[in-house]
C-alpha positions in Angstrom: 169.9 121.2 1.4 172.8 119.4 0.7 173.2 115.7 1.8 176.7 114.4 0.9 176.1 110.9 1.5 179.1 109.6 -0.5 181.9 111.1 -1.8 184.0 110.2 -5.1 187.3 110.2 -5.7 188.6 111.3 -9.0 191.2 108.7 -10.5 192.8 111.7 -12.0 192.6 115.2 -11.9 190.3 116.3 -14.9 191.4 119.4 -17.6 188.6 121.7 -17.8 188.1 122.5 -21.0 186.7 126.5 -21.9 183.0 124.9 -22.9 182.9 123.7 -19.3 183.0 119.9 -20.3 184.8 117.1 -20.0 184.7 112.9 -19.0 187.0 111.6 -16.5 187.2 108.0 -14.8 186.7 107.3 -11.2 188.1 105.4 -8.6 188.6 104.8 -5.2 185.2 104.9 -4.3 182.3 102.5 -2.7 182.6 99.3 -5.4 178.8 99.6 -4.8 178.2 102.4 -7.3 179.3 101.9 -10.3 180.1 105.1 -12.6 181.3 104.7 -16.2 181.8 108.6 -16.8 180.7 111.6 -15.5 179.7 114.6 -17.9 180.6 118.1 -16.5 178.4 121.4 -17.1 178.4 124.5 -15.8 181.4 124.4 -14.7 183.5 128.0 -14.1 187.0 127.1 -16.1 188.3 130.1 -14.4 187.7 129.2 -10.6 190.7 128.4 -8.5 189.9 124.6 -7.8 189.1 124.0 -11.6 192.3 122.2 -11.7 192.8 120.6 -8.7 189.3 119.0 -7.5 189.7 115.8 -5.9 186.1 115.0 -4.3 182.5 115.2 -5.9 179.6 114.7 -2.9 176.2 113.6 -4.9 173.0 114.1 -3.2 170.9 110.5 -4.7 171.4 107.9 -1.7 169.8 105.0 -3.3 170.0 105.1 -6.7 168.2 102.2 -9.0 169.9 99.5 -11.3 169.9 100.8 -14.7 168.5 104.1 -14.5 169.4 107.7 -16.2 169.9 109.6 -12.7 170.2 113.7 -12.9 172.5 114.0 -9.6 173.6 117.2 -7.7 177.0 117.9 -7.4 178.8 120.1 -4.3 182.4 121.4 -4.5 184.7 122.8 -1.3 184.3 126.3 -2.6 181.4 128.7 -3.7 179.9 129.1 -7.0 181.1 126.0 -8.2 178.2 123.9 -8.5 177.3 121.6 -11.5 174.7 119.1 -12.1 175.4 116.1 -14.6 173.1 113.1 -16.2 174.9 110.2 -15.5 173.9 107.2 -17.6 175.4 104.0 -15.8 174.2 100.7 -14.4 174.4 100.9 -10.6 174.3 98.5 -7.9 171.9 99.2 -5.1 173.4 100.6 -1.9 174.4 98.3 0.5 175.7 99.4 3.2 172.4 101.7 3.7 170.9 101.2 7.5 167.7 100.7 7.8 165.8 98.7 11.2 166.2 96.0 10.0 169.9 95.2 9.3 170.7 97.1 12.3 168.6 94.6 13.8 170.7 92.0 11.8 173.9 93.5 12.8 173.4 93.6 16.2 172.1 89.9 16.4 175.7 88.9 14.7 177.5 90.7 17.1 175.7 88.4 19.7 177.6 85.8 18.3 181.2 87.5 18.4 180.6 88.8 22.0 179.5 85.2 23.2 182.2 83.5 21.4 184.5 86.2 23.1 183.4 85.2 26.8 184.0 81.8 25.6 187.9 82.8 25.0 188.2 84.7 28.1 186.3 81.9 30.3 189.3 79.6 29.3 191.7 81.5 31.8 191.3 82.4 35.3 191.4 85.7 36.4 195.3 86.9 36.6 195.2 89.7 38.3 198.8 90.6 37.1 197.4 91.0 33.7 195.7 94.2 35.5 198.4 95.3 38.0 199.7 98.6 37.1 202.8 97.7 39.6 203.5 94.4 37.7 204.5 95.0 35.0 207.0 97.3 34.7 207.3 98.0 31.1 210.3 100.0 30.4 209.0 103.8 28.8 205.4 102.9 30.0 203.3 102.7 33.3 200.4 101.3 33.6 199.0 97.5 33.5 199.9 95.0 31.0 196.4 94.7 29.5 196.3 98.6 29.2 200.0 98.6 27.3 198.5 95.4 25.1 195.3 97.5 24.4 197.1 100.8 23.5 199.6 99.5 21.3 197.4 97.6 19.3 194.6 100.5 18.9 197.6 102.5 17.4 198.9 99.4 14.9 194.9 99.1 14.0 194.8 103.0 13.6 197.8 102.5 10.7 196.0 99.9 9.2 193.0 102.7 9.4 190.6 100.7 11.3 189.5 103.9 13.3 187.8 105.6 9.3 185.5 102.9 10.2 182.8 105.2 12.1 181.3 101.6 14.0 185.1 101.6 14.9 185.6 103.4 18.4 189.0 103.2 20.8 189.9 103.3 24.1 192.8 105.0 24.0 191.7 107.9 21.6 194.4 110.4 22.9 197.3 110.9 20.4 196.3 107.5 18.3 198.1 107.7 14.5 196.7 108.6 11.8 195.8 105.4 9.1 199.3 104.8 6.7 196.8 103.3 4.2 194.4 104.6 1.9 190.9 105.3 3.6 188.1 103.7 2.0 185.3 106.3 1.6 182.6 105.2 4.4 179.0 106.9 3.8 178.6 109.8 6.0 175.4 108.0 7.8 175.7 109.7 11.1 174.8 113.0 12.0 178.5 114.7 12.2 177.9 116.6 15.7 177.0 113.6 17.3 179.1 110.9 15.6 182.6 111.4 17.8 180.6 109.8 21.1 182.7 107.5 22.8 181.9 106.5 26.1 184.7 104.0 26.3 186.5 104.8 29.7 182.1 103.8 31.3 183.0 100.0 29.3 186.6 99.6 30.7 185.2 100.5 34.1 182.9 98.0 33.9 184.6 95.3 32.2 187.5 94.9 35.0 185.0 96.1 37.9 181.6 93.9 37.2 182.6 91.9 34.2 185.7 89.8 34.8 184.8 88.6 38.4 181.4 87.1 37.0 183.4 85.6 34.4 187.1 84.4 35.3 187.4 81.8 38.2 189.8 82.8 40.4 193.3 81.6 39.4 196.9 82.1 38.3 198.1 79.9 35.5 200.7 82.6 34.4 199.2 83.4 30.9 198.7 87.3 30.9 200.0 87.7 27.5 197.1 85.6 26.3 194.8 87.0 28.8 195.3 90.2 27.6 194.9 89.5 24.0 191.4 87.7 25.2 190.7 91.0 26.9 190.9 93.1 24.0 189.2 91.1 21.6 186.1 90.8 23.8 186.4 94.5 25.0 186.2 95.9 21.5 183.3 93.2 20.6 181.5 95.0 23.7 182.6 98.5 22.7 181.2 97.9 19.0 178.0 96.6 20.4 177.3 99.3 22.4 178.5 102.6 20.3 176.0 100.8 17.8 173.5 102.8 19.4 174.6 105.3 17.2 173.3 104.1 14.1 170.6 102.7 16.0 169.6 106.6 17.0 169.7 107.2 13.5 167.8 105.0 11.9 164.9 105.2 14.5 165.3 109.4 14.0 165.0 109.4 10.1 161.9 106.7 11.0 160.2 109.3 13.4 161.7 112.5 13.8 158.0 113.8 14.5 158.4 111.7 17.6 161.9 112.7 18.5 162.9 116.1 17.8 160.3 117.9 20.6 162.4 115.7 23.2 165.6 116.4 22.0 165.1 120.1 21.7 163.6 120.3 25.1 166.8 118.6 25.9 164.5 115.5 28.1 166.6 112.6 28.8 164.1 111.0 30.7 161.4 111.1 27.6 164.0 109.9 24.9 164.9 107.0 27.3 161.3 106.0 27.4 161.2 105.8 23.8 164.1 104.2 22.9 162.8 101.6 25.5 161.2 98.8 25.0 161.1 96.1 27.6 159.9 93.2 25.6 162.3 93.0 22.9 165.3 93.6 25.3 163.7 90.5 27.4 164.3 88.7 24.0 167.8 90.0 23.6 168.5 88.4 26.6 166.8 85.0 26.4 168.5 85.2 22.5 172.4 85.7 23.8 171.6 83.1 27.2 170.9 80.6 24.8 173.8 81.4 22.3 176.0 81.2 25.1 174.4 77.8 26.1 174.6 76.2 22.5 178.4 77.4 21.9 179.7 77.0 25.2 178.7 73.5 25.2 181.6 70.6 25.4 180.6 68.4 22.1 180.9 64.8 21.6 180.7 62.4 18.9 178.4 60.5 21.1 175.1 61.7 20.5 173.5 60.2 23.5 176.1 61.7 25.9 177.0 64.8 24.1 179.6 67.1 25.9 177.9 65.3 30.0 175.8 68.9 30.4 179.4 70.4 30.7 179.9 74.3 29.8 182.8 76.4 28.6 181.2 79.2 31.2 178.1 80.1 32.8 175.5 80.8 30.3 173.4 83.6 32.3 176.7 85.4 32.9 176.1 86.5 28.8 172.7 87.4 29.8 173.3 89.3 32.8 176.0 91.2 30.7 173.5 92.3 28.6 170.6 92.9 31.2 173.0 94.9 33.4 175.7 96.7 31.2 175.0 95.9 27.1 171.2 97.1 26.8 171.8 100.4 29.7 174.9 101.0 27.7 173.3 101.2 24.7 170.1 102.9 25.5 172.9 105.9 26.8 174.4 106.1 23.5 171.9 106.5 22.2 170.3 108.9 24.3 173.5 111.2 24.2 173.5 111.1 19.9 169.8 112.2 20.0 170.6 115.5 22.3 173.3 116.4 19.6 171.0 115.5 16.3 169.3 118.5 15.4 172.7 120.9 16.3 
């Protein structure tokens, strides 16, 4: 079976010669692999895409530093297949998820979340920011953190921050495509379940539960700024959570003896029992509460009366995020990739 993990990019489009071989640089591809040449065989000179390939998918995911490597090539059309010896020195994949540097990954985004409560502690709650009525942007209705959000998921779409596949908007409907060349992301999740997004459940709950537990009530006339707060910390939360994905993954390639008689007997119920487990979130939470305590506190050059116990915001207001919202959130993600896995 065919497992196109990465794809490459030809720097230019090669001349097949009527032998069937030929070298051609590369470029535009992961800088962790690292091809000198490639040396075609097999190959039909007379097939319609001998002139204008542009991708090469190889099957070897991990390949080791310094080592002769026979890989598997697939092209877009039938009977077009060739398999090359590649001698090269290649780097070791890094961008390869495994437990633990999901594990890693999500304990670093504990730190941007935190640090974006912080930001959006600093102003009270200005509930213009969210009033559809208020404000009255010519050519658009809705509320000013909605237009602030929108317009900058379609600037970041340009830029191509959406061929990230971690990357996922709120506003998916009619967003640009990216102006910019793609970088070539490894196809890590399983394509029938990657395009989850359950986006419009973490907007609900950001305005709804969120904000009132975090903003004091208050109107110092900064909805601009609240807005940009807002959006920051909403796609800190959104990354967190669609991370499930890769978490699902990883923990399905680990055990899919374990998972795929749930998933095909399509039980909810079982998977979230699995994917639970109550100890480590209890961690999580103890983890991010004491984050939230150590940044948030006011510091002092005077050691011995450093920051008066004073907080940027209430510490357990990071933890109840996570107890109530974060972790469920997650754990649904998840649950909703696994169904679609084995499609």
């Amino acid at each position: 079976m065919w497992d196109p993990h990465v794809c490459l990019r030809l720097w230019q489009v090669p001349t097949w010669k009527e032998d069937g071989n030929t070298n051609t640089q590369l470029s535009s591809f992961p800088p962790t692999n690292v091809f000198s040449f490639l040396h075609y065989q097999f190959i039909n000179p007379f097939h319609p895409l001998s002139s204008s390939l542009s991708f090469l998918c190889y099957i070897k995911y991990k390949p080791q530093k310094g080592s002769l490597i026979q890989l598997q090539f697939k092209f877009p059309q039938p009977h077009f297949i060739s398999s090359t010896l590649i001698p090269r020195m290649a780097k070791a994949e890094e961008n390869v998820y495994t437990l633990a540097s999901v594990r890693e990954d999500l304990i670093r985004q504990e730190d941007t979340i935190v640090y974006g409560l912080i930001e959006r502690a600093k102003f009270p709650s200005n509930s213009h920011t969210y009033d559809e009525k208020y404000a009255q942007i010519p050519g658009f209705y809705g509320s000013l953190v909605e237009f602030v959000v929108k317009n900058t998921e379609d600037v970041q779409a340009k830029a191509g921050r959406y061929t990230n596949p971690e990357e996922n908007p709120f506003f998916p409907e009619n967003l640009p495509p990216s102006s910019v060349p793609s970088y070539p992301f490894s196809q890590f999740l399983h394509p029938g379940a990657a395009s989850i997004n359950i986006n419009k459940s973490v907007w609900k709950m950001y305005l709804r539960d969120l904000l009132p537990l975090l903003a004091t009530s208050g109107d110092d006339g900064n909805y601009a700024q609240t807005a940009a707060a807002d959006l920051s910390l909403l796609q800190a939360i959104s990354r967190r959570i669609h991370y499930g994905k890769f978490v699902a993954e990883v923990k399905f390639r680990d055990a899919p003896q374990d998972y795929e008689p749930l998933i095909r007997a399509k039980d909810r119920e079982g998977l979230m029992k699995l994917l639970t487990f109550t100890s480590v979130e209890e961690t999580v939470r103890k983890r991010v509460e004491k984050k939230a305590t150590v940044f948030g506190q006011e510091v002092s050059l005077d050691s011995d009366n450093d920051g008066n116990g004073k907080s940027k915001f209430d510490p357990t207001v990071a933890s109840r995020l996570y107890k109530n919202w974060v972790i469920p959130l997650t754990k649904e993600v998840q649950v909703e990739y696994l169904l679609r896995r084995v499609d």
